[in-house]
C-alpha positions as protocol buffer text, in pm:
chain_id: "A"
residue {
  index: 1
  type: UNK
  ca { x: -565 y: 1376 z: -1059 }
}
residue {
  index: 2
  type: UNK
  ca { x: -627 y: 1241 z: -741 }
}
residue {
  index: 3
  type: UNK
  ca { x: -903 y: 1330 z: -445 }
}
residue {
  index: 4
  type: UNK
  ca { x: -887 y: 1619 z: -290 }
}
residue {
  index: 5
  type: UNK
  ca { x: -1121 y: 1531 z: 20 }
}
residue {
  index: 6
  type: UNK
  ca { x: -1145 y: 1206 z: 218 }
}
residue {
  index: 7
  type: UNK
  ca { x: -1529 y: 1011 z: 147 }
}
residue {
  index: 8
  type: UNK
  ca { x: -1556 y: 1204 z: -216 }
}
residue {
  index: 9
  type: UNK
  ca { x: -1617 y: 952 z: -508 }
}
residue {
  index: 10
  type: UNK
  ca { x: -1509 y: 1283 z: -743 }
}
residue {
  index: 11
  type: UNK
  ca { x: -1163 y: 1226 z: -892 }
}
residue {
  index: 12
  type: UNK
  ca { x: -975 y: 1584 z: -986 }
}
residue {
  index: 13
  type: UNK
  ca { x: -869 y: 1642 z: -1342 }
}
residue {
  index: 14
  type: UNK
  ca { x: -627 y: 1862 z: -1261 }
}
residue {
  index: 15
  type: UNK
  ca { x: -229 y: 1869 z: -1341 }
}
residue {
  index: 16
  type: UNK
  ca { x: 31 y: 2010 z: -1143 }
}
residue {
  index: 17
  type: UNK
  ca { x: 376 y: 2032 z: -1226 }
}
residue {
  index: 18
  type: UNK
  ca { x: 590 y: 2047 z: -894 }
}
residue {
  index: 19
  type: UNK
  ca { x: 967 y: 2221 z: -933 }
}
residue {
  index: 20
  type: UNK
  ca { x: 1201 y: 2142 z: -681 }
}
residue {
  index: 21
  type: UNK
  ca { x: 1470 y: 2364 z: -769 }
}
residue {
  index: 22
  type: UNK
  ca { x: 1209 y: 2667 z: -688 }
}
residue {
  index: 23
  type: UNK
  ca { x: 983 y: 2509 z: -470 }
}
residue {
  index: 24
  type: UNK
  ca { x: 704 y: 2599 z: -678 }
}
residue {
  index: 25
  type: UNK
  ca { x: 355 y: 2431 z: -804 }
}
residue {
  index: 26
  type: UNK
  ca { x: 174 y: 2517 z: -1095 }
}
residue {
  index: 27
  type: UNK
  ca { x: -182 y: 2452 z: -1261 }
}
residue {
  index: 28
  type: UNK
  ca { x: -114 y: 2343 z: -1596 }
}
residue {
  index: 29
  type: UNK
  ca { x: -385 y: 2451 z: -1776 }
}
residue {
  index: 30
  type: UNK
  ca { x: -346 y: 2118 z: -2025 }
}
residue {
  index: 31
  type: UNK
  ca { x: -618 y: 2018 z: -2257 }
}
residue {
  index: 32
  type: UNK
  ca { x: -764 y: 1703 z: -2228 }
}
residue {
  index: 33
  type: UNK
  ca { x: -708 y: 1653 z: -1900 }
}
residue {
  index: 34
  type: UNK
  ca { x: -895 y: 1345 z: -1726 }
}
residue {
  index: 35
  type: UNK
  ca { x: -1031 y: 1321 z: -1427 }
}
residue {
  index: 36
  type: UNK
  ca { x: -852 y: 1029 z: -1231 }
}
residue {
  index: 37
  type: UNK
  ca { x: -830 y: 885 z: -886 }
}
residue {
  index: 38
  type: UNK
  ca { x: -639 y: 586 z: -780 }
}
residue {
  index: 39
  type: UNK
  ca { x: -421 y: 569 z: -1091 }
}
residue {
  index: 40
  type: UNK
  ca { x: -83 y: 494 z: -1125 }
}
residue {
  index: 41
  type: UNK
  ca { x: 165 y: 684 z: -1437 }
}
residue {
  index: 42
  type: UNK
  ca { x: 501 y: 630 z: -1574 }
}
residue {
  index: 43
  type: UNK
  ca { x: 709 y: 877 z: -1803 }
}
residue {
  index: 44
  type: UNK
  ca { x: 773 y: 716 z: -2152 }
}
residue {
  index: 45
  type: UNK
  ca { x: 1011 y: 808 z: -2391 }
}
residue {
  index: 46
  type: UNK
  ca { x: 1128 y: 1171 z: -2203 }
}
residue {
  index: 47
  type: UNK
  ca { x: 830 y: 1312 z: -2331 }
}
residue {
  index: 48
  type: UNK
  ca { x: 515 y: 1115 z: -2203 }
}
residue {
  index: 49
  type: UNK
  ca { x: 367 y: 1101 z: -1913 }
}
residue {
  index: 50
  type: UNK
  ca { x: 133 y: 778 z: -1906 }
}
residue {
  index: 51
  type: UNK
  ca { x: -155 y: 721 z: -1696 }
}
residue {
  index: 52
  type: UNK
  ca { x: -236 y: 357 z: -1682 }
}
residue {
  index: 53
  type: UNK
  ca { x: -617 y: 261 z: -1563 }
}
residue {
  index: 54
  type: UNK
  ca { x: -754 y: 442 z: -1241 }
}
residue {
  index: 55
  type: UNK
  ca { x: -1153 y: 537 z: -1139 }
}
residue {
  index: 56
  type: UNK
  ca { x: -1277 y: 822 z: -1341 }
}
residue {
  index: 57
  type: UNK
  ca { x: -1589 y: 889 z: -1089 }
}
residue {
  index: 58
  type: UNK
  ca { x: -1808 y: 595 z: -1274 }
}
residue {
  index: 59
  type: UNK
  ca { x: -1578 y: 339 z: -1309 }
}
residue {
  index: 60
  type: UNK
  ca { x: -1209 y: 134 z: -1351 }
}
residue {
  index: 61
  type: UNK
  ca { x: -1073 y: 164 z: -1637 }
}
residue {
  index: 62
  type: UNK
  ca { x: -768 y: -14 z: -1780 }
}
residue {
  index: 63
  type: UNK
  ca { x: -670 y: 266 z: -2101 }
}
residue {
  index: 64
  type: UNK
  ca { x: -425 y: 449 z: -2134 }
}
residue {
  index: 65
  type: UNK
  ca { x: -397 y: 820 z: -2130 }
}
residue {
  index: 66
  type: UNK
  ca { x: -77 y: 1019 z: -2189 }
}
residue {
  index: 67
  type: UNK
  ca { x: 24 y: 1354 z: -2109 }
}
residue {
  index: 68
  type: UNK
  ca { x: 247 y: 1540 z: -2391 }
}
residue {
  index: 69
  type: UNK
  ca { x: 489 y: 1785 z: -2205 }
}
residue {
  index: 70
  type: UNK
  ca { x: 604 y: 1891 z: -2544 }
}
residue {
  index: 71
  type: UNK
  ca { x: 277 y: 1986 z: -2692 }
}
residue {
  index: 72
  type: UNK
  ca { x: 127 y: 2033 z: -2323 }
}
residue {
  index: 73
  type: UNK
  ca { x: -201 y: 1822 z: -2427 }
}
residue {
  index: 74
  type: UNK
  ca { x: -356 y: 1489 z: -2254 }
}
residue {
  index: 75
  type: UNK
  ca { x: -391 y: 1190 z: -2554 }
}
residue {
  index: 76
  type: UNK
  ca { x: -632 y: 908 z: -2523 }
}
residue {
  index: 77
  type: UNK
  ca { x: -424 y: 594 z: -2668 }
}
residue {
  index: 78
  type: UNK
  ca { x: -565 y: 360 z: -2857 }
}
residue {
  index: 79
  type: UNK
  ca { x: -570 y: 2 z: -2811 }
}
residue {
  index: 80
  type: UNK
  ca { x: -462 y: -251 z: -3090 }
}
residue {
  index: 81
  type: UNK
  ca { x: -636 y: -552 z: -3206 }
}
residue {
  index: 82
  type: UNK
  ca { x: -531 y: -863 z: -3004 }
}
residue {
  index: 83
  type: UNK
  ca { x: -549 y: -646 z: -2675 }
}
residue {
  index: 84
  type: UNK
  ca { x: -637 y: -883 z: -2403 }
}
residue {
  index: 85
  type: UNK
  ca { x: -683 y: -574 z: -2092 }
}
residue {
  index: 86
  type: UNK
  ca { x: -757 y: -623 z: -1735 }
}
residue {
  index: 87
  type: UNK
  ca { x: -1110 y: -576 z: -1619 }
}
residue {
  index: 88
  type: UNK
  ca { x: -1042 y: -276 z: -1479 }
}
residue {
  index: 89
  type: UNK
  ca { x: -757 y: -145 z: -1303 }
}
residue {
  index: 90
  type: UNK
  ca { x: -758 y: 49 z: -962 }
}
residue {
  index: 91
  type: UNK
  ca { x: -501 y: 79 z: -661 }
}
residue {
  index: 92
  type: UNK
  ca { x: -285 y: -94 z: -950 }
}
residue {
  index: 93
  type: UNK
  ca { x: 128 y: -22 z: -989 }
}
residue {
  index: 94
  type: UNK
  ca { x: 230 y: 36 z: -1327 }
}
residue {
  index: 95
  type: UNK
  ca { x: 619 y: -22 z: -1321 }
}
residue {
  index: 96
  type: UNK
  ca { x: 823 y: 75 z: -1605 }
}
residue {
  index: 97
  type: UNK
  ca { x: 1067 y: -182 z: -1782 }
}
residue {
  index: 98
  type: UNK
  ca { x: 1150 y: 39 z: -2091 }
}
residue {
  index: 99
  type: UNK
  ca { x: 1020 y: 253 z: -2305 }
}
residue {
  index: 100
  type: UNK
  ca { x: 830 y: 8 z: -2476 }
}
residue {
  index: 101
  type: UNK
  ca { x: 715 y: -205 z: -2166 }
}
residue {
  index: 102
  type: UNK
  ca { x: 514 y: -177 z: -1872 }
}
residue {
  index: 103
  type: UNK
  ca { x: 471 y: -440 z: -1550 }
}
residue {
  index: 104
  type: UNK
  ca { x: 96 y: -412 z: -1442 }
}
residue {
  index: 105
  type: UNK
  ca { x: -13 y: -559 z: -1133 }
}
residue {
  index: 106
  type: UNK
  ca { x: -307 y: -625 z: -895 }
}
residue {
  index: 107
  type: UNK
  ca { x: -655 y: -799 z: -860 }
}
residue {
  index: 108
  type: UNK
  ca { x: -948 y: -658 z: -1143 }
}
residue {
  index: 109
  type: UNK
  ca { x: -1241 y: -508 z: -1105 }
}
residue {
  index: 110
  type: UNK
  ca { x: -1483 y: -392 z: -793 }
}
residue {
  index: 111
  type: UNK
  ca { x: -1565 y: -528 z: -477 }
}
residue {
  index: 112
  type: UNK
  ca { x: -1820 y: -778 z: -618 }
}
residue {
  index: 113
  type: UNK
  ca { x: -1605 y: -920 z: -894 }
}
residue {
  index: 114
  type: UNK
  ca { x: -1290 y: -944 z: -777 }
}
residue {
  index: 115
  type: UNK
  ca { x: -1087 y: -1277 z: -797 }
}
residue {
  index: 116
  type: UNK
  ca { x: -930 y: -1425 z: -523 }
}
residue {
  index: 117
  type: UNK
  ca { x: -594 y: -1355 z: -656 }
}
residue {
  index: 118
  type: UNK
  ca { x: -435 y: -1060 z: -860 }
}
residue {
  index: 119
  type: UNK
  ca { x: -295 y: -1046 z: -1239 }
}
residue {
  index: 120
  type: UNK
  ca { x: 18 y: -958 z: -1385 }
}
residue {
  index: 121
  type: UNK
  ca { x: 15 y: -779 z: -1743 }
}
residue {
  index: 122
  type: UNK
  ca { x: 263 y: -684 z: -1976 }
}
residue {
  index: 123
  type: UNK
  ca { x: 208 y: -358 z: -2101 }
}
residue {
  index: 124
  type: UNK
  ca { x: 326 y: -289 z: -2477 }
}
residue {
  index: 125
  type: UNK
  ca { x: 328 y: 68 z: -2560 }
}
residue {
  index: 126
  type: UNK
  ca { x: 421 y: 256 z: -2928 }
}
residue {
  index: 127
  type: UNK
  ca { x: 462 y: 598 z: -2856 }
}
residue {
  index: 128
  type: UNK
  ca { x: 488 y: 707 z: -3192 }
}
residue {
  index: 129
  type: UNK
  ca { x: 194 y: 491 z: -3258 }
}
residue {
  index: 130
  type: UNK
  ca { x: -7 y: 641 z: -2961 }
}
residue {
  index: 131
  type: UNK
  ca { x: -110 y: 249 z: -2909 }
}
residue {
  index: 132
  type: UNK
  ca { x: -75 y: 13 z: -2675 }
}
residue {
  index: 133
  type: UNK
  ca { x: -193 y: -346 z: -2604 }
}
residue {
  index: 134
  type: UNK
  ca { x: -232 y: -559 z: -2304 }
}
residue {
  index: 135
  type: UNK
  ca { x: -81 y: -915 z: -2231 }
}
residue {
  index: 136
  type: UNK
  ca { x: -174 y: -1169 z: -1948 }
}
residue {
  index: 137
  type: UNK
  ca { x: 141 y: -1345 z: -1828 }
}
residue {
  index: 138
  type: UNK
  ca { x: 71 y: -1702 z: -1692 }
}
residue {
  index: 139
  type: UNK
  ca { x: 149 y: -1666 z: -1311 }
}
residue {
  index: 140
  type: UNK
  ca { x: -84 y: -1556 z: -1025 }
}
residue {
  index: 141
  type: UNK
  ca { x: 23 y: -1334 z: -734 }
}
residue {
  index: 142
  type: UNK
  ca { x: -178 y: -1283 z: -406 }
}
residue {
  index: 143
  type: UNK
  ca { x: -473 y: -1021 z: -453 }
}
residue {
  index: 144
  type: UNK
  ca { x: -373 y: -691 z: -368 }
}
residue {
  index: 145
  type: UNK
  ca { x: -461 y: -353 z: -365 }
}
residue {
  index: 146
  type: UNK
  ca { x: -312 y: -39 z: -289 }
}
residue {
  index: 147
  type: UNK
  ca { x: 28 y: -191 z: -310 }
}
residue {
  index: 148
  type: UNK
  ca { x: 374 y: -49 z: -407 }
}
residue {
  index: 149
  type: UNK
  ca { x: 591 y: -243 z: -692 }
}
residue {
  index: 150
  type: UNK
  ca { x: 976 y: -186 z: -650 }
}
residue {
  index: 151
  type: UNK
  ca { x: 1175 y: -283 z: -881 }
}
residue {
  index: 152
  type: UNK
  ca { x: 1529 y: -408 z: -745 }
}
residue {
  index: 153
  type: UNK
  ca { x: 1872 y: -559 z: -910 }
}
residue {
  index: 154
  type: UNK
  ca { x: 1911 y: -889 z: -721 }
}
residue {
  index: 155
  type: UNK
  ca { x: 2253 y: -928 z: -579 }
}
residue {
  index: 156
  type: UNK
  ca { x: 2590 y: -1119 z: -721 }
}
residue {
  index: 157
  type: UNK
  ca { x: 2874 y: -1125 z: -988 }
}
residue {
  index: 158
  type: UNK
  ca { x: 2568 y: -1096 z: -1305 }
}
residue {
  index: 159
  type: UNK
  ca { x: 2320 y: -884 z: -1101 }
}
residue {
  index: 160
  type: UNK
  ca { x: 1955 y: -916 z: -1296 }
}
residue {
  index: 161
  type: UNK
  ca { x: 1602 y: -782 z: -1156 }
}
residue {
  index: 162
  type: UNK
  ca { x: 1333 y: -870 z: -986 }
}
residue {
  index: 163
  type: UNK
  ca { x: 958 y: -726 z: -909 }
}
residue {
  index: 164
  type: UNK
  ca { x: 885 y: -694 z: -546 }
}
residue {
  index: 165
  type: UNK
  ca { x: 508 y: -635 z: -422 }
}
residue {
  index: 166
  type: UNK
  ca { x: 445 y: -546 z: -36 }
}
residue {
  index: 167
  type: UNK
  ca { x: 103 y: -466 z: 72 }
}
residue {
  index: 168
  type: UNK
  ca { x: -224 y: -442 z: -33 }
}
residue {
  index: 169
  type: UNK
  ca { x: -377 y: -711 z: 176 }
}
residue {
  index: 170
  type: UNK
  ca { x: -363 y: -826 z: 520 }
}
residue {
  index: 171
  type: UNK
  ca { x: -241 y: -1188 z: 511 }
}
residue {
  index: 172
  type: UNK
  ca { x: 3 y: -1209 z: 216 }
}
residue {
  index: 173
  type: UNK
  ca { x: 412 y: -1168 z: 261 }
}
residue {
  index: 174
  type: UNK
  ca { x: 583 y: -911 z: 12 }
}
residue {
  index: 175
  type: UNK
  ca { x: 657 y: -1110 z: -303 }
}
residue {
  index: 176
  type: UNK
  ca { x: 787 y: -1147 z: -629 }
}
residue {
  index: 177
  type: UNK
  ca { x: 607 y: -1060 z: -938 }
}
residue {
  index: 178
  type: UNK
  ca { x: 910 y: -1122 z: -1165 }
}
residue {
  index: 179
  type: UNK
  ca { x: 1191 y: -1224 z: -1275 }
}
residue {
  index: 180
  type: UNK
  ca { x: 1460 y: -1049 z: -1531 }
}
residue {
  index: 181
  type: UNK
  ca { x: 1821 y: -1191 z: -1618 }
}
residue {
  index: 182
  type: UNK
  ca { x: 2154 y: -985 z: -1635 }
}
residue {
  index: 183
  type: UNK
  ca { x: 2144 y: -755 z: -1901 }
}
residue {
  index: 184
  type: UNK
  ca { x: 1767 y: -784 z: -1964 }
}
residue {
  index: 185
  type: UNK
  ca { x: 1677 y: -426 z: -1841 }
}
residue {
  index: 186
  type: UNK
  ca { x: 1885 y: -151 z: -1904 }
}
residue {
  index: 187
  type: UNK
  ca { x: 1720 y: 137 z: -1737 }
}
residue {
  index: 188
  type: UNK
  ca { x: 1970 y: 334 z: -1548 }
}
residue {
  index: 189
  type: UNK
  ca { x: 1842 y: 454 z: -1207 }
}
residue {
  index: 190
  type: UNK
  ca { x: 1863 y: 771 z: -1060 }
}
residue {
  index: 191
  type: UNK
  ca { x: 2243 y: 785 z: -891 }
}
residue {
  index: 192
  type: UNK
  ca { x: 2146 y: 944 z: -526 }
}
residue {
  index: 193
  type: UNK
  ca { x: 2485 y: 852 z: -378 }
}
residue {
  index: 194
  type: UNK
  ca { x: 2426 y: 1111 z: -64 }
}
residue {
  index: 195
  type: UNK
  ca { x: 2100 y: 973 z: -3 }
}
residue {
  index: 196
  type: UNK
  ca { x: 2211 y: 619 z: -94 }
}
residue {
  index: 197
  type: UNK
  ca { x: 2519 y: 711 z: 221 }
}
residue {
  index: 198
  type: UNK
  ca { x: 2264 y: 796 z: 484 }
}
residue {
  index: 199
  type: UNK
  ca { x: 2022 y: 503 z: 447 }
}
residue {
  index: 200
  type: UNK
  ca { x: 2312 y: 272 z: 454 }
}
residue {
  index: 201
  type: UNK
  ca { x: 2419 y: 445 z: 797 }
}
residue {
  index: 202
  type: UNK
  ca { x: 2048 y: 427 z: 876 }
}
residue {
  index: 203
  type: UNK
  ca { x: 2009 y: 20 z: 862 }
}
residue {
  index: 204
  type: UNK
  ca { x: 2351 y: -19 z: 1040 }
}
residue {
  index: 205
  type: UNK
  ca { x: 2156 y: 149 z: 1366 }
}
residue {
  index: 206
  type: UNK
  ca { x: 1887 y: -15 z: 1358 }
}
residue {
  index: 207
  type: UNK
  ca { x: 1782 y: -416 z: 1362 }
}
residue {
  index: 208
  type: UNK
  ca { x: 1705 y: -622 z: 1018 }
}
residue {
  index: 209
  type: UNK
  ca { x: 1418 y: -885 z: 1031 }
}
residue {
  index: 210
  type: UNK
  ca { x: 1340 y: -1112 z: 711 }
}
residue {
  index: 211
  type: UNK
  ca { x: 971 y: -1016 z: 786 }
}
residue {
  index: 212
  type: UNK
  ca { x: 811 y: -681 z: 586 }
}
residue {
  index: 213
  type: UNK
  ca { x: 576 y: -464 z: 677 }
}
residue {
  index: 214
  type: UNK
  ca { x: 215 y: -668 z: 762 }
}
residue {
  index: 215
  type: UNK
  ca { x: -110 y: -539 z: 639 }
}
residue {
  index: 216
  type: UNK
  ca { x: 10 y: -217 z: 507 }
}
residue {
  index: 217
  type: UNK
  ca { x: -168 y: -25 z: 189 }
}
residue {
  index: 218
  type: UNK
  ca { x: -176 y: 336 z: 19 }
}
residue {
  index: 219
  type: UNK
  ca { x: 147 y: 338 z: 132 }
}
residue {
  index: 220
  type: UNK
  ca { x: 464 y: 484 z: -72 }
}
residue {
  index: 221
  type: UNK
  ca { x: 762 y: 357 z: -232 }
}
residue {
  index: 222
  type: UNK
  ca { x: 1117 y: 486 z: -393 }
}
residue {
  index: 223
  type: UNK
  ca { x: 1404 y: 256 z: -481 }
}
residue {
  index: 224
  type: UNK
  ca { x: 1717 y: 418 z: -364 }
}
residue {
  index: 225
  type: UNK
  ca { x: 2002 y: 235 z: -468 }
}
residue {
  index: 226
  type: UNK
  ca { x: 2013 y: -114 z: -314 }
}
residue {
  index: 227
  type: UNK
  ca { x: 1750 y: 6 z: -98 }
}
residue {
  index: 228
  type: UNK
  ca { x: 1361 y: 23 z: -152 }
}
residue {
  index: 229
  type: UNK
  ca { x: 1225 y: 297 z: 89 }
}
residue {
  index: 230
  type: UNK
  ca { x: 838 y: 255 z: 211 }
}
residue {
  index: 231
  type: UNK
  ca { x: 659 y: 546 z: 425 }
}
residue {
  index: 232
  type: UNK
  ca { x: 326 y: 575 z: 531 }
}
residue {
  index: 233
  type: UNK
  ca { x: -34 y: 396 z: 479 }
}
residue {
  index: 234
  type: UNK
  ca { x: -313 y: 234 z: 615 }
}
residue {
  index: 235
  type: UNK
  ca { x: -258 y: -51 z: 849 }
}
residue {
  index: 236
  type: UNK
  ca { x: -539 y: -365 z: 820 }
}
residue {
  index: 237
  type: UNK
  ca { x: -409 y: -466 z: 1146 }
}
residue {
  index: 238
  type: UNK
  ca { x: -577 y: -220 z: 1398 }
}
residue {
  index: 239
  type: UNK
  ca { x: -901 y: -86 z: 1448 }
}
residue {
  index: 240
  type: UNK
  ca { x: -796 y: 241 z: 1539 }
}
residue {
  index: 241
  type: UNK
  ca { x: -538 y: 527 z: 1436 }
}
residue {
  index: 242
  type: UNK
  ca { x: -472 y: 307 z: 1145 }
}
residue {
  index: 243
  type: UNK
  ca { x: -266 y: 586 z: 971 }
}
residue {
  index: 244
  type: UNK
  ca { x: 69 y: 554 z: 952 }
}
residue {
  index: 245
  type: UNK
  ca { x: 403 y: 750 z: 940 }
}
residue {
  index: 246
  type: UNK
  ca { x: 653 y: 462 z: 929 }
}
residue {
  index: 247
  type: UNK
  ca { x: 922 y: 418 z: 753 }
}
residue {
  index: 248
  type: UNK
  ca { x: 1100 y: 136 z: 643 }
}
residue {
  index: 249
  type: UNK
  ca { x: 1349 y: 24 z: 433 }
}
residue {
  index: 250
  type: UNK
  ca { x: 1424 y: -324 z: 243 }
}
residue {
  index: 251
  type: UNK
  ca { x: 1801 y: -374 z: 191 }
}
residue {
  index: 252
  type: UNK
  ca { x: 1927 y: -583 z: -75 }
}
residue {
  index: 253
  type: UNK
  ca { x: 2285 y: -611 z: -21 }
}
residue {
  index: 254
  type: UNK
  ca { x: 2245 y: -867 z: 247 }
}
residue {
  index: 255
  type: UNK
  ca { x: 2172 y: -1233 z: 142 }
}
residue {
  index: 256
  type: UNK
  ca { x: 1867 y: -1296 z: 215 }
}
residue {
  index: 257
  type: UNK
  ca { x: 1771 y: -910 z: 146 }
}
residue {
  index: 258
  type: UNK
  ca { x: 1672 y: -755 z: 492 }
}
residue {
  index: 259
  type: UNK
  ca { x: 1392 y: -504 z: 603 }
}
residue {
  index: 260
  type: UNK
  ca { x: 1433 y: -246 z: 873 }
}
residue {
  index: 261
  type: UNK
  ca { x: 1155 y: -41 z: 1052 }
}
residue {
  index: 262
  type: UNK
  ca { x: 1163 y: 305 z: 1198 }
}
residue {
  index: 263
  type: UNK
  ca { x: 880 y: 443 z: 1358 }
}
residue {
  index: 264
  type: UNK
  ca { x: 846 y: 831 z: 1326 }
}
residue {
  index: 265
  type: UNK
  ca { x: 754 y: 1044 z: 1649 }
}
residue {
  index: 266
  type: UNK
  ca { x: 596 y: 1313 z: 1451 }
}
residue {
  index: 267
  type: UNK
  ca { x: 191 y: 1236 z: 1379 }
}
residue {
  index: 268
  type: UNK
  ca { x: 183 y: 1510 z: 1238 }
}
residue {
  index: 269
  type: UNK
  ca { x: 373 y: 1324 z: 901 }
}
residue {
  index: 270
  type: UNK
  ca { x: 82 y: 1050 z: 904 }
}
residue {
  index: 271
  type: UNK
  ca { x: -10 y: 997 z: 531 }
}
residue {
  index: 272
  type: UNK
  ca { x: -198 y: 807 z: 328 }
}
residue {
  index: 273
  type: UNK
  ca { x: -266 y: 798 z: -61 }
}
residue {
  index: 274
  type: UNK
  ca { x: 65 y: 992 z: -87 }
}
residue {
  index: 275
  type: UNK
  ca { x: 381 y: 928 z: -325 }
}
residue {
  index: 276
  type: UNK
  ca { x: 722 y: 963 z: -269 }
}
residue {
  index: 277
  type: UNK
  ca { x: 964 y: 1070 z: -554 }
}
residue {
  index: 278
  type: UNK
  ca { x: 1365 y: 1066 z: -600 }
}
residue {
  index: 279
  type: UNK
  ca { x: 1483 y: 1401 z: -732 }
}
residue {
  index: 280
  type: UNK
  ca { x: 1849 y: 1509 z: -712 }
}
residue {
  index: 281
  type: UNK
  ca { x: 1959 y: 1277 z: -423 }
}
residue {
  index: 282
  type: UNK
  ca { x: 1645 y: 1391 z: -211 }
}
residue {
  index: 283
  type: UNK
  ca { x: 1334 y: 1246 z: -192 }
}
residue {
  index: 284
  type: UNK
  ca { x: 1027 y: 1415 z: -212 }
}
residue {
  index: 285
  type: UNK
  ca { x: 672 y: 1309 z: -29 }
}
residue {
  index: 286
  type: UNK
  ca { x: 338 y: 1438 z: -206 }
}
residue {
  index: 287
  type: UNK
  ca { x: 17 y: 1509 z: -126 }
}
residue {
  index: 288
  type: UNK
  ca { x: -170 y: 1205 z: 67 }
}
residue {
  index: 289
  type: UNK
  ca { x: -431 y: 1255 z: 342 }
}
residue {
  index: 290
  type: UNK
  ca { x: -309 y: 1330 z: 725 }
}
residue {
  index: 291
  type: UNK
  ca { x: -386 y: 1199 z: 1065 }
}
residue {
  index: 292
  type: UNK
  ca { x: -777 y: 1162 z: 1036 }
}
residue {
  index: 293
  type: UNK
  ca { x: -731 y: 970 z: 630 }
}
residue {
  index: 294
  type: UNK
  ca { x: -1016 y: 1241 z: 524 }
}
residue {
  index: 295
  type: UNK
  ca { x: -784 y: 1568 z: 505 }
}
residue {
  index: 296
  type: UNK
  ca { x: -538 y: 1615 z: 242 }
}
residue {
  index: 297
  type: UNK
  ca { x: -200 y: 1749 z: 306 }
}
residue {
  index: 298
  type: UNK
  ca { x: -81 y: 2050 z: 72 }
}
residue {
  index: 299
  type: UNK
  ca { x: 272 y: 2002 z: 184 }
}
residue {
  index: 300
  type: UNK
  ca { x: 589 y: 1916 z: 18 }
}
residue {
  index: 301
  type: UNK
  ca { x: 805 y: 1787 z: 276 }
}
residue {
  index: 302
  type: UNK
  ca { x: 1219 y: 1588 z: 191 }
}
residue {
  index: 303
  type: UNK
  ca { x: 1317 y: 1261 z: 385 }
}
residue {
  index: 304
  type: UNK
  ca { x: 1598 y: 1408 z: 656 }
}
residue {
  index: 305
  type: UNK
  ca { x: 1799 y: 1182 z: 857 }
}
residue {
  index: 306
  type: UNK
  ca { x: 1923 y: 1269 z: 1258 }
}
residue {
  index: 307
  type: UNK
  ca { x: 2176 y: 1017 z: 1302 }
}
């Protein structure tokens, strides 16, 4: 999915399956296959592909639509009965806990009904069920949109988890969304222990500030490690050239956790609406539109460090 020109209200419906190893893209020619902008997905189960709410060219939706890569069709899920779901879901994250559980974040419906503050749901999913069902939790976080959702271990001798949000609005500070103990998750992330190696040398260079990036949104985010890498967006902050090819980097392994900014000389790498994506100790940046937030990029570009 996604837009494929800046100003177009006309999500595609299209699937591409990007292979690193060869460098190559290709059209899946998958059945089913709904149109979608503003989405966000998580794999399920080593076989599903979720798409979690997203505009569809009329309106926000908060379903649930799964890609199977083993039969190579799309699946409309089916909500259960006691499904309390957002009023509609776009510029959302969708962060995965397991493979039955989903964190959704960030404020409902259009511009004329949206609350003053955003929504956390829990996300149950059966896979073998094709159902899922939506839960409200109690808390409120700041409204956002466009925001990235990392989530991090927290630091010490029992290390547990904890949801960061940064961005999506113009006044609020990143924050937490959540809280896990020790032993609560156990998702194992991607080891990138190159990658992991030259964002620690990174940080040492540069200078740490307990302040995150301001005003950012449609910008990207990978946790590497101990480290949650951001790139990219739309700053609220200027009037002009408000596209962005920054990068910075939140490091947990200080006490308080740290963030560390490095601008990039290159406008050429401005991006917005893109995604970044760990993939054998690299990561990957995706699609997005360039300088002018109107053209999108059909390159495939790593993160490379000069130091």
């Amino acid at each position: 999915g996604g837009l494929l020109a800046g100003g177009t209200r006309q999500p595609s419906s299209d699937t591409v399956v990007f292979d690193p190893a060869r460098g190559q893209a290709v059209r899946l020619g998958s059945r089913g296959s709904p149109p979608r902008s503003h989405h966000d997905a998580a794999p399920v189960g080593g076989r599903w592909l979720c798409v979690v709410g997203g505009w569809d060219g009329s309106r926000r939706l908060a379903t649930v639509t799964a890609l199977d890569t083993e039969r190579g069709v799309w699946e409309a899920w089916t909500a259960t009965p006691g499904d309390c779901p957002p009023a509609g879901l776009s510029s959302h994250t969708c962060t995965r806990i397991s493979d039955q559980e989903l964190q959704v974040a960030g404020r409902e419906g259009g511009i004329h009904t949206q609350r003053r503050y955003g929504s956390i749901y829990t996300l149950r999913l059966d896979p073998s069920a094709r159902t899922y069902c939506y839960k409200q939790e109690g808390c409120h976080i700041a409204s956002r949109s466009g925001h990235c959702a990392a989530l991090l271990q927290t630091p010490g001798p029992h290390p547990g988890h904890q949801l960061l949000l940064v961005g999506g609005c113009n006044l609020a500070e990143p924050e937490v969304a959540g809280h896990w103990s020790h032993g609560k998750i156990k998702e194992e992330p991607p080891v990138a222990p190159h990658l992991v190696e030259q964002l620690a040398r990174l940080v040492s260079s540069g200078q740490g500030s307990q302040k995150g990036p301001h005003g950012l949104r449609h910008h990207s985010c990978s946790v590497v490690g101990p480290f949650a890498v951001l790139f990219g967006g739309e700053t609220l902050t200027r009037a002009r050239d408000t596209i962005c090819n920054d990068l910075y980097i939140y490091d947990t392994r200080t006490s308080p956790p740290l963030w560390f900014h490095f601008p990039c000389a290159d406008r050429g790498m401005k991006r917005v609406g893109h995604r970044t994506c760990l993939w054998n100790d690299q990561l990957y940046l995706v699609g997005g539109f360039g300088e002018d937030g109107r053209t999108a990029s059909p390159q495939v570009c790593i993160l490379d460090f000069l130091i």
